[in-house]
C-alpha positions in Angstrom: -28.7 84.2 -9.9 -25.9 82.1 -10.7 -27.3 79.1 -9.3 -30.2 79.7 -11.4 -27.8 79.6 -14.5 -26.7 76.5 -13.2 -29.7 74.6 -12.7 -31.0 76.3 -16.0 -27.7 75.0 -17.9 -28.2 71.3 -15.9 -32.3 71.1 -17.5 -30.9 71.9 -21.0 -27.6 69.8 -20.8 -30.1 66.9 -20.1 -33.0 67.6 -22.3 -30.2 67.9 -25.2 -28.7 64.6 -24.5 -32.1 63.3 -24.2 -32.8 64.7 -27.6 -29.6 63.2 -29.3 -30.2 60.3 -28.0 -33.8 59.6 -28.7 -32.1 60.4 -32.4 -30.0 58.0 -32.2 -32.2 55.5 -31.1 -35.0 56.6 -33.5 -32.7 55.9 -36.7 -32.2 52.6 -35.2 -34.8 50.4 -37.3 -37.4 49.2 -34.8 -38.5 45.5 -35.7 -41.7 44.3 -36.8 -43.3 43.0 -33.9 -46.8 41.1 -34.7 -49.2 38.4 -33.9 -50.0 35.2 -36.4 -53.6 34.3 -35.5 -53.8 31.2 -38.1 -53.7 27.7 -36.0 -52.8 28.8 -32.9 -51.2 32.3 -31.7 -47.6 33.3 -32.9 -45.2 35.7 -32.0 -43.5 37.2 -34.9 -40.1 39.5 -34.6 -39.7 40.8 -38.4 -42.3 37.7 -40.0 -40.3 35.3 -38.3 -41.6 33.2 -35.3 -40.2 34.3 -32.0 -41.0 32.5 -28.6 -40.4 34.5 -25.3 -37.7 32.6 -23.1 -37.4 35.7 -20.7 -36.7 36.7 -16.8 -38.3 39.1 -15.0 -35.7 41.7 -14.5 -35.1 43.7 -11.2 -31.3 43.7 -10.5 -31.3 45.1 -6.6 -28.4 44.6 -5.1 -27.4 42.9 -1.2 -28.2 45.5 0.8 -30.9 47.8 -1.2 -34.7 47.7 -1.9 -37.5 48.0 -4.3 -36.9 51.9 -4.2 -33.4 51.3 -5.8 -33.0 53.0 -9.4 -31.1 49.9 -10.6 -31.2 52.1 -14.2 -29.3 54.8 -12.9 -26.8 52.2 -11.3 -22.8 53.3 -12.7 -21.9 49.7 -12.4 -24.6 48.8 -15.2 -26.1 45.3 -13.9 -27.8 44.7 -17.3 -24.1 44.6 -18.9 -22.6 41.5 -16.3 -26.3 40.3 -16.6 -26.9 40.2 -20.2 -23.8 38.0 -20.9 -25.2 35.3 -18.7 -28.9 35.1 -19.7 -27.5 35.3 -24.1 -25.1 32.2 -22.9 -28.6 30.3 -21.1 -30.6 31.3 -24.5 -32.6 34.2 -22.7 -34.2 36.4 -25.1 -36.2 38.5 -23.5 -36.3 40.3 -19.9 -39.5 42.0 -18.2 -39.2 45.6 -16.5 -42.3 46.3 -14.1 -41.0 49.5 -14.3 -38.8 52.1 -16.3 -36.6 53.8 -14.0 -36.8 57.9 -13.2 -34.4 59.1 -16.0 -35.3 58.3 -19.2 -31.9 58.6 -20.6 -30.6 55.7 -18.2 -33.8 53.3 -19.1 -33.2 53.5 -23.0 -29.3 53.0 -22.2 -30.4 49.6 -20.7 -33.1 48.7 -22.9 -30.9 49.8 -26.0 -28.2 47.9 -24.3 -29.5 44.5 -23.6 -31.0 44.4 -27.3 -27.4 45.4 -28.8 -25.2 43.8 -27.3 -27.2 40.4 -26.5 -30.1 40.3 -28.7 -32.5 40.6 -26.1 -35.7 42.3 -26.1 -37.9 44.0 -23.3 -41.5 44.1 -22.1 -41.6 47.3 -20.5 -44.2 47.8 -18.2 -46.1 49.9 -15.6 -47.9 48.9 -12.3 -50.4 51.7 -13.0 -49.9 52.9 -9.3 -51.2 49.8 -7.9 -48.2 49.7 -5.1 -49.0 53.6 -4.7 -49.6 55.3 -1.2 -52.4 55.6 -0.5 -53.8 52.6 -2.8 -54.7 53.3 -6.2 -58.6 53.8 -7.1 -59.8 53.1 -10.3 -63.1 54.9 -10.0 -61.8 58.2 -9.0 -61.3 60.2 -12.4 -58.1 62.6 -11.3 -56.6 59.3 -10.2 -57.0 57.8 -13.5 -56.3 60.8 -15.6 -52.6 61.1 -13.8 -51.6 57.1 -14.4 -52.9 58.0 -18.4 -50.3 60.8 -18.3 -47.5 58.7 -17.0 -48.3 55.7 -19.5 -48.6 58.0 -22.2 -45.2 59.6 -21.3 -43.6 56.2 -21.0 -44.9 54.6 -24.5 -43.8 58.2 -26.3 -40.0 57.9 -24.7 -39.7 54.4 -25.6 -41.3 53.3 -28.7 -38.5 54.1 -31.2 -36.2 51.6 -28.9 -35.5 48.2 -30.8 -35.5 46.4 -28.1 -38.8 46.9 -27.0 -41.2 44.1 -27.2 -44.7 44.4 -26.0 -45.9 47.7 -23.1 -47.2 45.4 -20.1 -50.2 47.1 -18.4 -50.7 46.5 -14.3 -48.9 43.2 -12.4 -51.5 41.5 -10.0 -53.6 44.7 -9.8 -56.9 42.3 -10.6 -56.3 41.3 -6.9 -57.6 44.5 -5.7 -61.0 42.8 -6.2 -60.3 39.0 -6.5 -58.8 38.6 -3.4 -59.3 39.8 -0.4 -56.7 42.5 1.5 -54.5 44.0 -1.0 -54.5 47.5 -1.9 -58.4 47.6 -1.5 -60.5 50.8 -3.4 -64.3 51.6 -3.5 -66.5 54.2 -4.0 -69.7 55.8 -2.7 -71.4 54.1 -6.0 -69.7 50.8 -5.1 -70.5 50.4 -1.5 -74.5 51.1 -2.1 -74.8 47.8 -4.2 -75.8 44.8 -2.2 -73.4 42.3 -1.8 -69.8 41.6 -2.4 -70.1 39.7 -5.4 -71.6 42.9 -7.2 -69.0 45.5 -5.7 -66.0 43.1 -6.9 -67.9 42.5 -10.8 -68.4 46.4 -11.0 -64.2 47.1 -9.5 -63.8 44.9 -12.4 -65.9 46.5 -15.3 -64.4 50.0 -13.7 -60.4 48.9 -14.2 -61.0 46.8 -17.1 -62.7 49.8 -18.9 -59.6 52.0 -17.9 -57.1 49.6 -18.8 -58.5 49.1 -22.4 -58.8 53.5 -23.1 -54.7 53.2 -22.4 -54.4 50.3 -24.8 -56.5 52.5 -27.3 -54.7 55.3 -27.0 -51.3 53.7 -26.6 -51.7 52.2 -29.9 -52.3 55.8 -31.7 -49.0 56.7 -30.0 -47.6 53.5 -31.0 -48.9 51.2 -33.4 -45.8 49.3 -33.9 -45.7 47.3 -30.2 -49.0 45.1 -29.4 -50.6 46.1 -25.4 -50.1 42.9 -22.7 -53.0 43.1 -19.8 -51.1 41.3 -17.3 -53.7 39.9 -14.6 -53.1 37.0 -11.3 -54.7 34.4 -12.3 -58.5 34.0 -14.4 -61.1 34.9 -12.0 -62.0 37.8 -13.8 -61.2 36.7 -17.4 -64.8 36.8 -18.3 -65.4 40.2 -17.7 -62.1 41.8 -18.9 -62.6 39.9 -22.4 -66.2 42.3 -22.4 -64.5 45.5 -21.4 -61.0 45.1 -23.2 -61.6 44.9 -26.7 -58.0 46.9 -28.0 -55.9 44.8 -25.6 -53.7 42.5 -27.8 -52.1 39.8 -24.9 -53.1 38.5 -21.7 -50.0 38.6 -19.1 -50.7 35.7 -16.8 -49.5 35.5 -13.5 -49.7 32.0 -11.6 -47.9 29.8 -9.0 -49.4 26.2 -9.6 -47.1 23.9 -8.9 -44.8 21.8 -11.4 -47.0 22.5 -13.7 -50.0 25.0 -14.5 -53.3 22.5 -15.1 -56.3 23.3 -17.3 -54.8 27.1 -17.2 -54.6 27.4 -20.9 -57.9 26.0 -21.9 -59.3 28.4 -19.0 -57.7 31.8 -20.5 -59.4 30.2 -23.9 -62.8 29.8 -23.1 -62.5 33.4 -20.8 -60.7 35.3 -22.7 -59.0 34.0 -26.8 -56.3 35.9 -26.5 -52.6 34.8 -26.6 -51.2 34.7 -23.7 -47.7 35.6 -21.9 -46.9 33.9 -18.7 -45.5 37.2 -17.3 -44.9 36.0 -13.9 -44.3 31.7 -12.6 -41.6 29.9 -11.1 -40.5 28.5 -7.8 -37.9 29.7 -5.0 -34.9 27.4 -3.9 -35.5 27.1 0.1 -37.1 24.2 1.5 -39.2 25.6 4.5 -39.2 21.9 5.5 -35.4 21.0 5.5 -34.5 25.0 6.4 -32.2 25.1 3.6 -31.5 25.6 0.3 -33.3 23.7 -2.3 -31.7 23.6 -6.0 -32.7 20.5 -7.0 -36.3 20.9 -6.5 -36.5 24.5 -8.1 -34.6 23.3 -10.9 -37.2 20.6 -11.6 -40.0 22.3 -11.6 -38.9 25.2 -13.6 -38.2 22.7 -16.3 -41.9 20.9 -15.6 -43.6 24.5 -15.8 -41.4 25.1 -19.3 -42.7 22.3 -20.7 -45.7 22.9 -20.0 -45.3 26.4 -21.4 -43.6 25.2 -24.9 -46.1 22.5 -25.5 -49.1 25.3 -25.4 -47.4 27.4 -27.9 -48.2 24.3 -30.6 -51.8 23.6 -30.9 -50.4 19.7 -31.8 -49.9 19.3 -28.4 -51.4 21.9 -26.3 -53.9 24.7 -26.7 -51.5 26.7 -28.9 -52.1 30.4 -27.3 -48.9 30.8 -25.5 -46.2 33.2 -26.5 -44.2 32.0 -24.4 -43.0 33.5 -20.7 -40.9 35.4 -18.3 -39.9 33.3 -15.2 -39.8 34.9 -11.7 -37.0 35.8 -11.4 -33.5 36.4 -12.6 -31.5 37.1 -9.4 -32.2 37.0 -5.4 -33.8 40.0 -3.9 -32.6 40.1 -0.5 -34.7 43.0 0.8 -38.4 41.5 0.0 -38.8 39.1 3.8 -38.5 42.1 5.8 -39.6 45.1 3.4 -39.8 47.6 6.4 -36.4 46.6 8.3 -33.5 47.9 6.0 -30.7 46.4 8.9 -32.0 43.3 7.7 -31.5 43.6 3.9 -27.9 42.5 3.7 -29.1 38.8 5.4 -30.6 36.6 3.2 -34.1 35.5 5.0 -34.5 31.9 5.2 -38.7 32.7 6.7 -41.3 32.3 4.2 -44.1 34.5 3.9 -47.0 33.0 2.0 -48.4 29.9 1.5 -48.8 27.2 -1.8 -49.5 23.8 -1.4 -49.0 23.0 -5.0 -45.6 23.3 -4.2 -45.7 20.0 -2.7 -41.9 19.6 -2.2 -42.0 21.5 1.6 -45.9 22.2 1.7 -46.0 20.1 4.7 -43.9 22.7 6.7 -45.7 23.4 10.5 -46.2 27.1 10.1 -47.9 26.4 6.6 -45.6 29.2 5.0 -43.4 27.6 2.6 -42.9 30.3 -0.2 -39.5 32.5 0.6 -39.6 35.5 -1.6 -36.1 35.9 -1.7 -35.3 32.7 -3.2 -36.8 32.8 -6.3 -33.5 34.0 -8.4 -32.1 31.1 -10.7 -29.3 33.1 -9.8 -27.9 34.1 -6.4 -26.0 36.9 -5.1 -22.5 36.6 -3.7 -22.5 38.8 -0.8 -19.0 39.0 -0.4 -17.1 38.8 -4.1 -18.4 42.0 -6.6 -17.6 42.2 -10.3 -17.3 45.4 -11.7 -19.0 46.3 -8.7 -22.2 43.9 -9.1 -22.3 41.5 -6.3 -21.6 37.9 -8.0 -23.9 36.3 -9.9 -23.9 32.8 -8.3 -25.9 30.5 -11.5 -28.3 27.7 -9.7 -29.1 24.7 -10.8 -32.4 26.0 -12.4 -29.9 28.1 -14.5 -28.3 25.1 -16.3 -31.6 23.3 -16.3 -33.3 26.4 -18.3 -30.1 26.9 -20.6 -30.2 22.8 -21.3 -33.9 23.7 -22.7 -33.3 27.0 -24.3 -30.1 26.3 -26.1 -30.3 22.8 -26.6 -26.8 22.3 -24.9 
């Protein structure tokens, strides 16, 4: 019984201090965010124009992985973190994810926004990295993401720092490429040929995708809905099955700099467009070391090439603006099933992109090292405030040159 009383006393300890705070956070005035369609796509934070010079965000410290609650983390990452992105002119971060206490993810959020004037795209992976693999035809499936993006866009929208909600990562993949996280369906496997199965996978998650953006802006009209998507193959038929979404999220690795990409997205899809994910990792697979100089220049090519898209002058004019991948080192992602071999930093690749001409000539053609792609490293040695080190490449100075004109 009186362990009862204590776990009783625990539930409402918590949901009080999640009331106060939401209070607190609710009589914080949340800013006007909205988009300028007149020449071109804007951004606008409270009627004035805001472009997105933001990091994807996923502080996991030497030794941990993806299953690390970085919220919930005492030593506050965000707080060491946020200093050093407001002094390189980052004003915005990306979360894939919230974490698994909502008090802890509005503490950050409300944090970084505070104290540093930077805003977040929260987001979801709609249970695309799930076990076993998500399946967007299958109704309780689909019913139990709704709840948890629901859930998410109620806790959250009276945060100020909140930007845009950022539906799904590369979950387009499930159909436009083959191998990763594949779902069907009895319906689906009767039609005749692979082409058909991966256009009707596509009407089926598009069509889900746009009832959360429908209903998340009766929860929230306040925040516009980001689709992010891997690249445009199915552009065409998420612009006839996603009427209520507001912003494409583009995800793309092509090199120094990104092509036709934003004409593509136009004809496809006329939306604006976030690049939620691009960037390039600092180890030469050629040379077997590290590779600064190389990641620094082309962050600063695929910038440019960003920026001059936001102006229709010089570009297409429908980008908001981006979020690089990534902010820090993740040491864990080479060897995601081998946690003695999280606290080495893995100098293996483990994919392929000849675009990234700079070691694409490597023997084993694998040249892109996943835990490289930080423009800062981690010192795994010295800690502040218990953080490990943030170590600032050159593609930090390079970014902070072009973001704060120093």
């Amino acid at each position: 019984m009186k362990k009862i009383a204590i776990i009783l006393g625990f539930l409402c300890f918590t949901g009080l201090g999640l009331y106060f705070y939401s209070k607190h956070i609710s009589s914080s005035r949340v800013p006007a965010i909205t988009i300028n369609k007149q020449n071109g796509y804007k951004l606008l934070v409270d009627g004035k124009p805001f472009m997105i010079k933001g990091v994807c965000y996923n502080p996991i410290p030497i030794g941990k992985d993806y299953e690390f609650n970085f919220f919930g983390d005492a030593h506050k990452p965000w707080l060491l973190d946020g200093k050093m992105m407001k002094d390189a002119g980052v004003n915005a971060v990306r979360f894939y994810r919230t974490g698994k206490n909502p008090l802890e993810t509005k503490k950050a959020i409300d944090d970084l926004y505070n104290k540093f004037g930077i805003h977040s795209l929260v987001g979801t992976y709609l249970g695309f990295w799930n076990w076993p693999p998500p399946n967007y035809s299958d109704a309780e499936f689909n019913q139990k993401i709704k709840t948890e993006v629901f859930e998410m866009v109620r806790l959250y929208k009276d945060s100020p720092g909140v930007l845009t909600w950022v539906l799904g990562n590369e979950n387009n993949y499930s159909f436009d490429r083959q191998g990763i996280q594949r779902w069907s369906s009895d319906v689906i496997d009767t039609l005749p040929d692979e082409e058909s199965q991966r256009k009707e996978k596509a009407r089926l998650y598009y069509s889900f995708v746009n009832e959360l953006a429908k209903e998340i802006k009766k929860i929230d009209p306040k925040h516009p809905v980001t689709m992010s998507v891997g690249e445009v193959t199915s552009l065409d038929i998420a612009k006839v099955n996603c009427p209520d979404v507001d912003v494409i999220g583009m995800i793309t690795y092509r090199g120094p700099g990104f092509g036709n990409l934003f004409r593509q997205i136009k004809q496809k899809f006329d939306l604006p467009v976030i690049m939620t994910e691009w960037g390039a990792d600092s180890f030469n697979a050629v040379t077997e070391e590290p590779d600064e100089d190389n990641q620094a220049e082309f962050l600063k090519l695929q910038w440019q090439d960003i920026e001059r898209n936001t102006d229709t002058k010089h570009g297409v004019g429908n980008c908001l603006g981006g979020t690089l991948f990534e902010w820090s080192d993740e040491w864990w992602k080479g060897n995601p099933n081998l946690p003695h071999t999280w606290s080495v930093h893995e100098v293996s690749a483990q994919w392929y992109n000849n675009s990234y001409y700079y070691d694409a000539d490597v023997s084993t053609h694998i040249n892109m090292n996943e835990e490289w792609f930080g423009i800062v490293g981690l010192d795994p040695k010295i800690t502040v405030g218990g953080n490990n080190r943030r170590i600032p490449k050159k593609s930090y100075f390079e970014l902070k040159s072009l973001w704060t004109h120093q």
